[in-house]
C-alpha positions, 0 to 999 in steps of 0.5 A, a space after each residue: 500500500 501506498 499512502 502520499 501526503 501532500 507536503 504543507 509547511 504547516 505540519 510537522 513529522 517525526 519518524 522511527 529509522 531502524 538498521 537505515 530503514 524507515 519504520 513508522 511515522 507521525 505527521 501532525 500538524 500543530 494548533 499553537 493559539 489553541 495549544 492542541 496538534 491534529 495527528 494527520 497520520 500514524 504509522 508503524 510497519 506491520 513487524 515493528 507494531 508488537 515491539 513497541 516502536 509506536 508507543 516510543 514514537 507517541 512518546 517523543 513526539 508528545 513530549 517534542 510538542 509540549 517542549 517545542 509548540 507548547 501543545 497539551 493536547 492532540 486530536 485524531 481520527 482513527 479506524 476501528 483497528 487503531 482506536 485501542 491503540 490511541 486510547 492507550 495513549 
């Protein structure tokens, strides 16, 4: 499967490399004035999901957004398979 994101300079990305490869990827786009970031797109690949690389990801990117865009809160959208994983977080 493919999946292109339009390049916008009003988001921001963050991704997981492993052995140079690319695993997963957040790209979210921060609300500053209203402090909260919209979390446009969330990936892991399929081996890596059970390692907890997309918790570490979640992990650092929450805490780049506190410290480098004030941000307290985020918002997304999510399928039946990933709202488990969004509510552990």
């Amino acid at each position: 499967m493919c999946i292109v994101l339009k390049y916008c300079r009003s988001h921001k990305s963050v991704m997981v490399i492993r052995h140079n490869q690319v695993v997963g990827g957040i790209t979210y786009r921060p609300y500053i004035s209203q402090k909260f970031g919209e979390i446009a797109f969330c990936a892991i690949t399929a081996d890596e999901q059970v390692k907890g690389y997309g918790t570490r990801l979640m992990n650092h990117l929450k805490q780049h957004a506190r410290d480098v865009d004030g941000l307290t809160h985020f918002l997304t959208y999510a399928d039946n398979n990933a709202v488990g994983y969004f509510i552990k977080q």
